[in-house]
N, C-alpha and C positions, 0 to 999 in steps of 0.2 A: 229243413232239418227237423230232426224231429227230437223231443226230450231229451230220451236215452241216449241219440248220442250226442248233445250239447252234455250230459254232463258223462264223458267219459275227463270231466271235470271232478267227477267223485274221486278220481285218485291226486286231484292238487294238493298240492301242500297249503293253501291259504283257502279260506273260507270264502262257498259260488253255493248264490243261493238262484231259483228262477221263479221270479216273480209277476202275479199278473197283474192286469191292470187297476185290476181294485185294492191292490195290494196285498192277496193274499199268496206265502207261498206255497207252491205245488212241489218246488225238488229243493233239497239241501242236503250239500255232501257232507262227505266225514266231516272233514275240516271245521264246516259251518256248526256241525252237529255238538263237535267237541266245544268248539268257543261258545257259543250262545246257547246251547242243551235243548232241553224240551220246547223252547219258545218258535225254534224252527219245525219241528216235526207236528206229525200229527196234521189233521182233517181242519184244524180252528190256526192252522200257525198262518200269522201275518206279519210284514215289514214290520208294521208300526208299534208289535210286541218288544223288536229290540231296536228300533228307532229313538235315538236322544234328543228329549228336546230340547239340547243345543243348535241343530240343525236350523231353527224356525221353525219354517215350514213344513206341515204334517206328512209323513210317507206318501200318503196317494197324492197328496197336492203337489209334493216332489215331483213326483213323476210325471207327471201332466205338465206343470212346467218343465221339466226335463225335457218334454216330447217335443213343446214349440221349439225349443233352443236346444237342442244336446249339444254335450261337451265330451271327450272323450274320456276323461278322469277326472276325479278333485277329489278333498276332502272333505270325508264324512263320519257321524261318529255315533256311535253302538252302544247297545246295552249289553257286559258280555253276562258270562251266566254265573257268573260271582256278583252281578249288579254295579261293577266298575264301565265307569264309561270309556270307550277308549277310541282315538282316532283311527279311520283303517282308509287307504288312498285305494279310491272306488272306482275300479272300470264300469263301465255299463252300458249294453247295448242292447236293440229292439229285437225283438226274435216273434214271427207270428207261425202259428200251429193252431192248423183247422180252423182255418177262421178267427183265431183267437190272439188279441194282443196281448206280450208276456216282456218281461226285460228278465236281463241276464246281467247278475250282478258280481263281482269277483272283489274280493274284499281283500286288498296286500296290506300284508302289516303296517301299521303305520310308527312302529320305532325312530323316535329321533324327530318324530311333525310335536310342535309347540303345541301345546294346550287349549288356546285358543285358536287354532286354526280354524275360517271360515268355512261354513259350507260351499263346494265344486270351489274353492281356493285351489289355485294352483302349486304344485310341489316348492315349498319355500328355497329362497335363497340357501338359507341355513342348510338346509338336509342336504345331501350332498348328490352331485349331480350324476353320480357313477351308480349311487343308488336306485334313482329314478330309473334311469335307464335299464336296468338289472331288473328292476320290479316288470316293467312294459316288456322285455327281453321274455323275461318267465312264461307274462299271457302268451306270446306268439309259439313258445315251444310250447305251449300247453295245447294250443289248439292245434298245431303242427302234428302232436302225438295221438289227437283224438283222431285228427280225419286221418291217418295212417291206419290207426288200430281199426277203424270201423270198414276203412278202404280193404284193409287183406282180409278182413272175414269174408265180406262180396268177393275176391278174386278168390280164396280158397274154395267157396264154393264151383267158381267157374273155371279152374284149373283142375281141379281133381275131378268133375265129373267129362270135363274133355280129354283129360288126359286116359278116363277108364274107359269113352268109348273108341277111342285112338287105339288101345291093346285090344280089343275086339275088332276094328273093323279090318277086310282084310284088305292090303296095297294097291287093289282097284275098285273097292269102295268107291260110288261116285259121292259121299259125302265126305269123304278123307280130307281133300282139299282144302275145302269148307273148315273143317273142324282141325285142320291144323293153322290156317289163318287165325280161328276161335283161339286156341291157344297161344299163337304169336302175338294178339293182341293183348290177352292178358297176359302173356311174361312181364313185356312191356307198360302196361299199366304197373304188373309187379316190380318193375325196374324205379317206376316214379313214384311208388308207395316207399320202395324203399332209401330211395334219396330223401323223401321227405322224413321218414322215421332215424335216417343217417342226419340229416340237417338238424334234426329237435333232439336227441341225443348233447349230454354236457359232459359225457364224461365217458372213458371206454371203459368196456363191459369185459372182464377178463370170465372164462369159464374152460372150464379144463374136461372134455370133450376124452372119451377114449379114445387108442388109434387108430384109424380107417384107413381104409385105402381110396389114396387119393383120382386111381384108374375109374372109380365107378363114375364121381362125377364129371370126369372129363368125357367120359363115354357116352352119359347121359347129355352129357352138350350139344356136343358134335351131333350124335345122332337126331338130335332136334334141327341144326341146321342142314344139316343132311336132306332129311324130310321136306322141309323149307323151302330147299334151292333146285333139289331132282340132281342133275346133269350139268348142272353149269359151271362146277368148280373139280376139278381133279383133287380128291381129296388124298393124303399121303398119309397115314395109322402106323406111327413105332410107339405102342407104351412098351415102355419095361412092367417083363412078366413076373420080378420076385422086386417089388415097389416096397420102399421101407414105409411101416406105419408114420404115419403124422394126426395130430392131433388139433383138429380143424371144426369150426360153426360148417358144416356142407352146403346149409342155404345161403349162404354169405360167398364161401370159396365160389360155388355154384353161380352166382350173381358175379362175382368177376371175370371165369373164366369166359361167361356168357357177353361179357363185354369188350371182350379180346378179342373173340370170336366173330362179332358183330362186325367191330373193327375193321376187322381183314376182311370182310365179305365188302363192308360198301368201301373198300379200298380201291375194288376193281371199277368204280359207277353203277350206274343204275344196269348195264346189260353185257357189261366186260366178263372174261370169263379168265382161268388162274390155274394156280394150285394153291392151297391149302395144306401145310403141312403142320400134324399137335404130333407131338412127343411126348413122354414121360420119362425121367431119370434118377437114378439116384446119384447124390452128390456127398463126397465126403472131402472137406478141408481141414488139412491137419493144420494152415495158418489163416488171419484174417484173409480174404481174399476183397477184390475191387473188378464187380461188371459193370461198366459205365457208370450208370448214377448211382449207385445199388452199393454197398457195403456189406459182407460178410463175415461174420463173428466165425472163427474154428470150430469144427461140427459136421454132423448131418444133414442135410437137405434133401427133401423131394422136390424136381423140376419139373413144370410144365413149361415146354416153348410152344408156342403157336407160331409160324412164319407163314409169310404171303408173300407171293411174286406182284403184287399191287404197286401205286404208283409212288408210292414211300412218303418219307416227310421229309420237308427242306430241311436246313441246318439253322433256320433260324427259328423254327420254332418248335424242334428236336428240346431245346434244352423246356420249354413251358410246358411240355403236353398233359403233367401231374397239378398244375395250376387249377382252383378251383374258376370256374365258369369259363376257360381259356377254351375254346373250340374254333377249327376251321371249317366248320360244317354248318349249314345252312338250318334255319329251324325245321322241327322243332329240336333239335340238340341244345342242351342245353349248358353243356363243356362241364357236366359233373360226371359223367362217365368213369375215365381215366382217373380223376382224383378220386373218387369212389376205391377203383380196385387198389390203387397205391394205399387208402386209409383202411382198406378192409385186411389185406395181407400184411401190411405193419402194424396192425395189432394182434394179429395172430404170432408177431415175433420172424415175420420174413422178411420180403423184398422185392419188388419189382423193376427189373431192367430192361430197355429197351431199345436196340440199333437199329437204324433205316439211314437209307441212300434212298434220294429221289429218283424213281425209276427203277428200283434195284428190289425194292420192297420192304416189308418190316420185318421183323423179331422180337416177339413180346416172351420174357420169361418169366414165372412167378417159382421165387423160390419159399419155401415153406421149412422150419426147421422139422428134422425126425428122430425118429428111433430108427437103432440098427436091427429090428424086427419084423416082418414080411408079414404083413394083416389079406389074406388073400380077399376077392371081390366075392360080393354076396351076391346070391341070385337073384332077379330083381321080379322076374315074372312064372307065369306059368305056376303050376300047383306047391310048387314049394312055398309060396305066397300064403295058401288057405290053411285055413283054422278053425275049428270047433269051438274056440273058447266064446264063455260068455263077458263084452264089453261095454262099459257104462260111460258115455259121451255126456258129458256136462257142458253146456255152453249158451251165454243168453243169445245168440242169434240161429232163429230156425233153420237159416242156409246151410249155416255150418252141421247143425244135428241132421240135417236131412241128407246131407252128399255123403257124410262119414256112415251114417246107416244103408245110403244107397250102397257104398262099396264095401264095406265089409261085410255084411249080407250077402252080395253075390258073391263075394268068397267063402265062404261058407261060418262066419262068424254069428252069435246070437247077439243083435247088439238094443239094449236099453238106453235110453234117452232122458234127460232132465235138463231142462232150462235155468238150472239155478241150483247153489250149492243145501238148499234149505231141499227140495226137491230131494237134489241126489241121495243126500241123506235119510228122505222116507223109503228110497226103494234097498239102499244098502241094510234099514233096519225093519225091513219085513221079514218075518219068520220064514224061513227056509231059502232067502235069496242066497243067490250063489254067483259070485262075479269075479270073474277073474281077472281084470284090468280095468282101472279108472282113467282116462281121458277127461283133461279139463281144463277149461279156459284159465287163464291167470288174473284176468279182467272183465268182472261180470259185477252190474247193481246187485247191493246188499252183501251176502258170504262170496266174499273172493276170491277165485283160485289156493291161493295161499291157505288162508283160513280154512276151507275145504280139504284140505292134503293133509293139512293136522287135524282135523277132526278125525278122518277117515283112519290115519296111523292109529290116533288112541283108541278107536271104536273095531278095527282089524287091522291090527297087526301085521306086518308080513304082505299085504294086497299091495301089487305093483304100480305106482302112480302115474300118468306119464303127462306132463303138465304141457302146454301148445296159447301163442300168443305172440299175434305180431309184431310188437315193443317188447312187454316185461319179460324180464329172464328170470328164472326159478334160483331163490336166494341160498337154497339147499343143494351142496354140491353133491349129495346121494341124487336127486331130481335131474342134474344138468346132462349127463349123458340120456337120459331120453326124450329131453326139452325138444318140441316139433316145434319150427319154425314158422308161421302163417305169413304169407300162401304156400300150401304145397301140394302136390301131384298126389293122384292116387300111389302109384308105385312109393312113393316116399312115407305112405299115412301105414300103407300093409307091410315097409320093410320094418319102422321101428315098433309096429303092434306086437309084428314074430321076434325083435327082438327081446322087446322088454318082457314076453312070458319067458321066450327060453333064457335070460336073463333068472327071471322070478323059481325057473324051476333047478336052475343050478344051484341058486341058495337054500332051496329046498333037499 
């Protein structure tokens, strides 16, 4: 691993400093920056500037003894930057880069540890044991959210430039094959980024999303398994043509329906061959209504079913299959699937229901609440896609700046680049730049998405934002309707580009 992302740590809530072996530190996040101030930063900051010597033993001698014996936590106690000492219950683990020995320190509050607590003491009787747990709980989702966030930048790069040369090659292409494997590989990575990012999540993310039409991504599914499979499954196509808007995360809906779909293919084994049949509906209940396991509130609904002629599920494990790790399937499955699409459509406010007879096949339907409003499908390719305008790509990882330039360039887009919000900022305040879309990461060392989005409002006014980030969602519900999800497809990076100008030009 390398620095930058051990500290996608800079957005913890508690203070992670990374320390070398002589004791000097090289990274301190916010967190640390706030609690102990100038002592961390800066070319001359060391441990032993906010090291107590209650501890005993001096910083570097700590850790040297540390190395023969590591412990996974204890207590240790600090200089903060009001010069009060205070206990902080210390993770700490080895991490080497470039040849280089460093520790990785993570400093949880230590409210409620006695005064005297010893140095690597362990969490006292006294403190409460729901605590501890809760603290050790946090490091794991903290690290949970780093290797996710750093995992979908890598796969956005390697989905959107497969998926741009996928719309170019033509269907005897002999590297077609090839390059839709490439992409099946990474959905699927995409699939385990985003269980991971589903699993480190503590709390659901409500965002109120304008209304879509729910046909494009079911279109964009299928046609991916389609691709996939060639001839082996008789596929069966009824959407309903005037679909009521519903108000949906698409890379989330898209991730479910992708896992229904899935479903039904390896329902038949590894060489069995079906039908496949996806529908789209609209549903109006004038009362509560009851689909098997599913409950409906009175209202609108858009449906997707997906059905397969496959070999079904018994009845005894019909009633588990939304059960988190519950799977009948051999590894690597790992029986989060299904509980995924059940946690992703009830928090959008729907439902998932699901009948099968053994031998008979299944029926997966997601229902989703709507409007009684017809949001027709947008065009996804072809020159209604291209654009003249000029776009500014803010993002600390090169992959990412380098795919979104490769593609909106060949669309005929001008597009500018900066690695970082301090960056962005010199090219937006050059005499005569002119830019008509900002793209920018949420989560980037030093000026973060965030901070970046307010500078740019107070600095231009009116300049359209569109903020993109594999975890964080944009806290600004003006931002949320054009929030890009990471990982995502070329088609997906050029439909909300064209949205958010012609967006930008309507308010104009």
């Amino acid at each position: 691993m390398k620095p930058e992302v051990v500290f996608g740590l800079e957005n913890a809530a508690w203070p992670a400093v990374l320390v070398g072996a002589g004791g000097g530190i090289s990274v301190a996040n916010a967190s640390a920056k706030n609690v102990f101030g100038p002592a961390v930063s800066g070319d001359t900051a060391s441990l032993s500037s906010i090291w107590a010597t209650e501890n005993g033993a001096g910083a570097t001698d700590f850790l040297a003894r540390w190395e023969q014996s590591p412990t996974v936590a204890g207590i240790l106690k600090f200089k903060t930057a009001g010069g009060v000492v205070k206990p902080f219950y210390t993770s700490i683990c080895p991490f080497h880069h470039d040849g280089k020995k460093s520790f990785v320190l993570q400093l949880l509050p230590g409210d409620g540890l006695p005064a005297s607590a010893p140095m690597s003491a362990e969490l006292p009787a006294t403190a409460s044991g729901d605590a501890a747990l809760k603290q050790k709980l946090d490091c794991v989702l903290q690290l949970a959210r780093t290797v996710s966030l750093d995992f979908n930048n890598v796969l956005t790069g390697v989905l959107a430039h497969t998926s741009l040369l996928l719309g170019k090659a033509e269907p005897d292409h002999p590297w077609r094959r090839s390059l839709l494997e490439v992409e099946k590989s990474a959905a699927r990575a995409a699939e385990i980024a985003g269980e991971l990012a589903q699993f480190s999540r503590q709390e659901k993310v409500a965002r109120r999303a304008p209304p879509g039409n729910l046909n494009t991504v079911v279109n964009r599914c299928v046609e991916f398994f389609q691709n996939a499979h060639g001839t082996r499954f008789k596929w069966r196509l009824s959407p309903e043509r005037a679909l009521f808007g519903a108000r949906f995360d698409e890379a989330k809906v898209q991730q479910a329906v992708t896992k229904i779909l899935e479903n039904a293919v390896e329902a038949f084994g590894v060489s069995g061959t079906g039908q496949i049949t996806v529908a789209t509906r609209n549903v109006e209940l004038t009362e509560a209504t009851q689909d098997r396991n599913t409950r409906l509130a009175a209202g609108a609904y858009v449906c997707v079913e997906i059905s397969d002629s496959g070999s079904g599920i018994d009845a005894e494990s019909l009633p588990r299959i939304f059960e988190p790790f519950f799977t009948t399937k051999r590894a690597p499955h790992r029986g989060l699937g299904l509980a995924l699409v059940y946690g992703i459509i009830t928090n959008h406010g729907g439902g998932v229901a699901i009948s099968s007879s053994p031998g008979q096949g299944t029926s997966a339907r997601i229902y989703l609440p709507a409007e009684r409003t017809v949001v027709h499908e947008t065009a996804g390719t072809g020159n209604e896609l291209r654009g003249s305008a000029t776009v500014l790509v803010v993002d600390d990882e090169s992959i990412v700046l380098t795919m979104a330039e490769t593609i909106l360039s060949d669309f005929g887009y001008k597009v500018l680049t900066a690695n970082g919000g301090q960056k962005a900022l010199a090219i937006l305040s050059q005499p005569g730049s002119q830019v008509d879309l900002v793209i920018t990461d949420l989560v980037m060392p030093g000026m973060g998405g965030r901070e970046l989005m307010e500078r740019v409002q107070q600095l231009h006014p009116g300049l359209p934002l569109m903020p993109t980030s594999g975890y964080v969602m944009p806290e600004d519900k003006k931002h949320s309707a054009g929030y890009l999800q990471k990982p995502f497809t070329s088609t997906e990076l050029l439909v909300k580009v064209k949205a958010a100008l012609a967006t930008a030009k309507a308010v104009d």
